[in-house]
GURO-891934 format. One record per residue: residue number from 1; y, z, x of N, C-alpha, C in turn; residue in one letter. Coordinates in steps of 0.001 Angstrom, whole numbers, plus 524288, in hexadecimal, padded with zeros to 5 digits. Example, Ala and Ser with C-alpha at 12.3 -4.5 7.8 and 13.67 -1.06 7.14 Angstrom:
<atoms>
+-----+-------+-------+-------+-------+-------+-------+-------+-------+-------+---------+
| num |    nv |    nw |    nu |   cav |   caw |   cau |    cv |    cw |    cu | residuo |
+-----+-------+-------+-------+-------+-------+-------+-------+-------+-------+---------+
|   1 | 7E9C6 | 81E78 | 83386 | 7EE6C | 81E78 | 8300C | 7F31C | 81E78 | 83390 |       A |
|   2 | 7F736 | 81BA8 | 83232 | 7FBDC | 81BE4 | 83566 | 8001E | 81EBE | 83264 |       S |
+-----+-------+-------+-------+-------+-------+-------+-------+-------+-------+---------+
</atoms>
This chain:
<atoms>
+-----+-------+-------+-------+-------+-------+-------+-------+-------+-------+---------+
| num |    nv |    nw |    nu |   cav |   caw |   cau |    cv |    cw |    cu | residuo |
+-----+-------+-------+-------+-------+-------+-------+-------+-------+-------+---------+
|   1 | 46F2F | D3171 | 4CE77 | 474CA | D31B2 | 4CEF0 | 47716 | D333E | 4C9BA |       X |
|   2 | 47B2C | D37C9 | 4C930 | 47B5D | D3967 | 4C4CA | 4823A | D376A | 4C361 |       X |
|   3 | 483FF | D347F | 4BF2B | 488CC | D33F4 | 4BD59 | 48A31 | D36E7 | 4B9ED |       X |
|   4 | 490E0 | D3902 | 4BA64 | 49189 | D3C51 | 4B832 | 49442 | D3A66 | 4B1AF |       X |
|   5 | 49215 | D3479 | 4B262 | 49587 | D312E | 4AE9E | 49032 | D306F | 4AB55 |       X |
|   6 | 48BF6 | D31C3 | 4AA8E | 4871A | D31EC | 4A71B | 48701 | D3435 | 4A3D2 |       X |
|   7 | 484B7 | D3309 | 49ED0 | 48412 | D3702 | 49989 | 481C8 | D3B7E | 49ADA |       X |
|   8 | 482A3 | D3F2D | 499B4 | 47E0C | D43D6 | 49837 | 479F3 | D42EE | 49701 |       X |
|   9 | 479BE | D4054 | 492A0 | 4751B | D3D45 | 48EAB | 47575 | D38CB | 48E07 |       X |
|  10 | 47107 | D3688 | 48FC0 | 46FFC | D30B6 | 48E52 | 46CC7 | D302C | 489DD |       X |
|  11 | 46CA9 | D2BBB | 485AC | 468A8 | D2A23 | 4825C | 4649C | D27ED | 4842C |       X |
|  12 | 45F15 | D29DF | 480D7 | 45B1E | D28E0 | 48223 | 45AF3 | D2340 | 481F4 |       X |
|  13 | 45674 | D2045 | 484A6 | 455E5 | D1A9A | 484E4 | 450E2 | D19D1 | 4811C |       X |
|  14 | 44D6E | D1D7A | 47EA5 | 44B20 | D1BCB | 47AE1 | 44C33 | D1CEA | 47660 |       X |
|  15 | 4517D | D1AB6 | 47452 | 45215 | D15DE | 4706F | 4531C | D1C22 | 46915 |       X |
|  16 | 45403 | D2094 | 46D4D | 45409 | D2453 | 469DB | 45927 | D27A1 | 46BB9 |       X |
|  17 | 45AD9 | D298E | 467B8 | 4620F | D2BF9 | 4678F | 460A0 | D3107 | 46BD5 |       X |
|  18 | 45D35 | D330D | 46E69 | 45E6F | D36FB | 471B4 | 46280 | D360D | 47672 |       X |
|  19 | 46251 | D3AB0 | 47A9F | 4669C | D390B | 47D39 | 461DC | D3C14 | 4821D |       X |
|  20 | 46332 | D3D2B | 48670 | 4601C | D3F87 | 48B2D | 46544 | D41D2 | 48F04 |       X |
|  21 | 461C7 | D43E7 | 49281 | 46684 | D468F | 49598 | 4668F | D425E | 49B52 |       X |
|  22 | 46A91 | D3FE9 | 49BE0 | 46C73 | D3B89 | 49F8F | 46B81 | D3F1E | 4A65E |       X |
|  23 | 46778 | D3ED9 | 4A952 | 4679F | D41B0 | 4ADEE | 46A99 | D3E13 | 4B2E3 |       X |
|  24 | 46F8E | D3A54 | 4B058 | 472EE | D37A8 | 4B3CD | 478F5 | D3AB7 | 4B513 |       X |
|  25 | 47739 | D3F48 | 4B01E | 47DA9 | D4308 | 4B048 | 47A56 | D45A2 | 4B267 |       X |
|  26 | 47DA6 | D4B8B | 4B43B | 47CBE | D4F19 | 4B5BF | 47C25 | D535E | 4B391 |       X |
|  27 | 47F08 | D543C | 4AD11 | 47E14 | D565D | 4A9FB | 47A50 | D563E | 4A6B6 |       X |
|  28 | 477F5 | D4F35 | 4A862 | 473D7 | D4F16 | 4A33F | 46CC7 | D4FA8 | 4A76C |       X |
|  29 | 46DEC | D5049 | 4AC89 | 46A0A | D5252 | 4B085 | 469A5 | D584E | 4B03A |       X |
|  30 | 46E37 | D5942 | 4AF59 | 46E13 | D617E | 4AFC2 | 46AFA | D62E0 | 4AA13 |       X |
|  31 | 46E1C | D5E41 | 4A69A | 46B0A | D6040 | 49F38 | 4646D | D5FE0 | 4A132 |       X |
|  32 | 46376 | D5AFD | 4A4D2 | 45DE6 | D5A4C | 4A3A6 | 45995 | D5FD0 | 4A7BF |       X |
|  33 | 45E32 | D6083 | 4AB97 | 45B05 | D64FF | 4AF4B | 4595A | D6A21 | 4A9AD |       X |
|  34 | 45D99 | D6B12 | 4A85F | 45D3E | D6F26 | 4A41C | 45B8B | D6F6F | 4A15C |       X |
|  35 | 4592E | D6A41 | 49F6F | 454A3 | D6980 | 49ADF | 44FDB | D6A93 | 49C49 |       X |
|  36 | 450D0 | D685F | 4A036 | 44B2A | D68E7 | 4A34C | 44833 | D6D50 | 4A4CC |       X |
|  37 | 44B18 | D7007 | 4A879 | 44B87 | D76CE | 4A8D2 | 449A9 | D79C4 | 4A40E |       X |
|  38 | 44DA4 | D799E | 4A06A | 44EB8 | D7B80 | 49BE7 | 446DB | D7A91 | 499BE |       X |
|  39 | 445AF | D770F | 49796 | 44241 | D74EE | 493E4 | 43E16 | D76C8 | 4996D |       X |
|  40 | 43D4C | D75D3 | 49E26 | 43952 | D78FE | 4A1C5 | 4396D | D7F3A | 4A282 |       X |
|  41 | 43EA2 | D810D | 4A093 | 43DDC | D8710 | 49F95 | 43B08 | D88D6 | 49B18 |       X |
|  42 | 43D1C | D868C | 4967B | 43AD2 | D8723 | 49114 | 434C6 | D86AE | 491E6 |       X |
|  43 | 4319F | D8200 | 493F0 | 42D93 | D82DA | 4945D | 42A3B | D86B1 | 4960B |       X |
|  44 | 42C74 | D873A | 49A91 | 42974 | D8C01 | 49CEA | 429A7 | D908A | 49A8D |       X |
|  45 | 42E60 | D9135 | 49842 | 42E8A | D9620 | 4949F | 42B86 | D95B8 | 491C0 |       X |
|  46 | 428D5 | D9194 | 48D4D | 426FF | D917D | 48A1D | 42082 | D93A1 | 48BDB |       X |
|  47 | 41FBC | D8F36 | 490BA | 41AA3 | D8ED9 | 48FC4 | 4187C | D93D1 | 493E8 |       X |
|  48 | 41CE3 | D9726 | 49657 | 41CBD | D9DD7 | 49931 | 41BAA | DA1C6 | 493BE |       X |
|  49 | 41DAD | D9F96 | 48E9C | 41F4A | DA3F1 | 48A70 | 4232A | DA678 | 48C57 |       X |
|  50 | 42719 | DA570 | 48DEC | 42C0B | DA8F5 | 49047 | 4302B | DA727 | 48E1B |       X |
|  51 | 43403 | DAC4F | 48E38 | 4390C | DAABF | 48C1A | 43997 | DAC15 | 485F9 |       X |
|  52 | 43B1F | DA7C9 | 48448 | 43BCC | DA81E | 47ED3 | 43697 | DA552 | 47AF6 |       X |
|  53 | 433A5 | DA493 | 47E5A | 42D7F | DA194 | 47D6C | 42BD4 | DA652 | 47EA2 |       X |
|  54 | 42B5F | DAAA0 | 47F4D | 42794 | DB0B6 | 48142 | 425FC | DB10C | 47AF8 |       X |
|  55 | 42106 | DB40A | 47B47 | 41DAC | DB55D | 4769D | 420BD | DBA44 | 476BF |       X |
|  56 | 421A3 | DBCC6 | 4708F | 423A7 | DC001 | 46F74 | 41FC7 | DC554 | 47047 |       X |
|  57 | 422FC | DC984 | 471D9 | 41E72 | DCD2C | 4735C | 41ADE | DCFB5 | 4709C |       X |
|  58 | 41599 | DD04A | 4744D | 413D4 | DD4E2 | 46E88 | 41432 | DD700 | 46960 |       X |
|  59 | 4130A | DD695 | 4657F | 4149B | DDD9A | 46345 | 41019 | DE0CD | 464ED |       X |
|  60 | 4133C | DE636 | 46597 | 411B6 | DEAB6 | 46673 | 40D8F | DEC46 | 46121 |       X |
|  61 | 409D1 | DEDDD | 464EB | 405AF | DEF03 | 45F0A | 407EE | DF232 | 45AD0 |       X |
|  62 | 40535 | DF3BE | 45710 | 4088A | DF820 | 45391 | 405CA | DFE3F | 4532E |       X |
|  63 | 4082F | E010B | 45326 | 40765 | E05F3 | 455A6 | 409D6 | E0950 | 44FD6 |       X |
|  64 | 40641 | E0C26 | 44EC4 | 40895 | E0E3F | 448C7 | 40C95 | E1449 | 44C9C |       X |
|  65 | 40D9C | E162B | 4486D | 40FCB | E1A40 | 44A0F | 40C50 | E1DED | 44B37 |       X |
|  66 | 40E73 | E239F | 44E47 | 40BE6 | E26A6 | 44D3C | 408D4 | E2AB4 | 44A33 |       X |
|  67 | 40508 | E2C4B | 44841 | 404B3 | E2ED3 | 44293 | 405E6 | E363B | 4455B |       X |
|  68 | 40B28 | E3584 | 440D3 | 40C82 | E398A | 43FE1 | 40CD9 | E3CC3 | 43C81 |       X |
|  69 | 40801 | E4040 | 439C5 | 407A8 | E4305 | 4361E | 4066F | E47CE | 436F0 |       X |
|  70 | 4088F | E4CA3 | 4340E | 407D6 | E5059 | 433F5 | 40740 | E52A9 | 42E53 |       X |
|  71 | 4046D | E5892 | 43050 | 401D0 | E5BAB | 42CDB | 405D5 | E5C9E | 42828 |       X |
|  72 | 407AA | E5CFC | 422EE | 40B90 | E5FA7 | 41FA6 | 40B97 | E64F2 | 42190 |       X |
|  73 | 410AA | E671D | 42134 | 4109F | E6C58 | 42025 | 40EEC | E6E05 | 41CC9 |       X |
|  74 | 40BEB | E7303 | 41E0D | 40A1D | E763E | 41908 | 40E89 | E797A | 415DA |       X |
|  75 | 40FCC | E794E | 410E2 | 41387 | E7C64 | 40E3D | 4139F | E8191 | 41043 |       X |
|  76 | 417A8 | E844F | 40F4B | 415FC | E8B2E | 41089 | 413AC | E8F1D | 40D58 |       X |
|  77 | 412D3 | E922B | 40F07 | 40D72 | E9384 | 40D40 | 41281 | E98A9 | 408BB |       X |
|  78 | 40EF4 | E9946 | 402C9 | 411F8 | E9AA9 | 3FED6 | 4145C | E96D1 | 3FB00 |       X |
|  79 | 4144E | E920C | 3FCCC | 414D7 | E8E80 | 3F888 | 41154 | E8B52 | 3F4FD |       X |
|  80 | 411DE | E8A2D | 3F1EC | 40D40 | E89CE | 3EEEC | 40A07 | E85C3 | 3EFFC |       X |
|  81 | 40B62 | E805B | 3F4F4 | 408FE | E7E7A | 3F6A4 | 40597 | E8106 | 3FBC5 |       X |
|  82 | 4080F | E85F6 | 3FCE1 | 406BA | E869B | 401D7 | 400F5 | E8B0C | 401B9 |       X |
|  83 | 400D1 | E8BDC | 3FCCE | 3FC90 | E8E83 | 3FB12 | 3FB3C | E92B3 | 3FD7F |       X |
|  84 | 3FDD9 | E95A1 | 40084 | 3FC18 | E9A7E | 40068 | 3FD85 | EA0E1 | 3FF1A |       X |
|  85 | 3FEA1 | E9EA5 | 3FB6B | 40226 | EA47B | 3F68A | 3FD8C | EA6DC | 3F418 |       X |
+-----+-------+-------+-------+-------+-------+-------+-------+-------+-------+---------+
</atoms>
């Protein structure tokens, strides 16, 4: 039977300053559905690796560039590198 005249939070009874969520309100039954949910989603995510728990992907191997070299031009011919004067 739920009163709408109940704390949210009750203090714990062992003898320590916490507080708990009172499942005599209705607000403090919806906090506890949501915890519950909540902290059984997280798990599964965790222990799926999904979500924000996913292993980061791959890297892509490394791949050099292509080799691009070519022949020099030969000077023209009459210059004094080009040697044939």
């Amino acid at each position: 039977m739920h009163h709408d005249d109940e704390p949210v939070f009750k203090r714990s009874k062992w003898g320590t300053n916490h507080y708990y969520y009172n499942p005599q309100n209705p607000v403090g039954l919806a906090l506890t559905v949501i915890t519950l949910l909540f902290v059984g989603t997280m798990l599964i995510l965790i222990t799926n690796r999904l979500g924000p728990f996913a292993a980061p992907p791959a890297p892509k191997p490394w791949t050099p560039p292509a080799y691009e070299h070519s022949e020099p031009t030969p000077p023209p011919a009459g210059t004094p590198e080009g040697g044939a004067s």
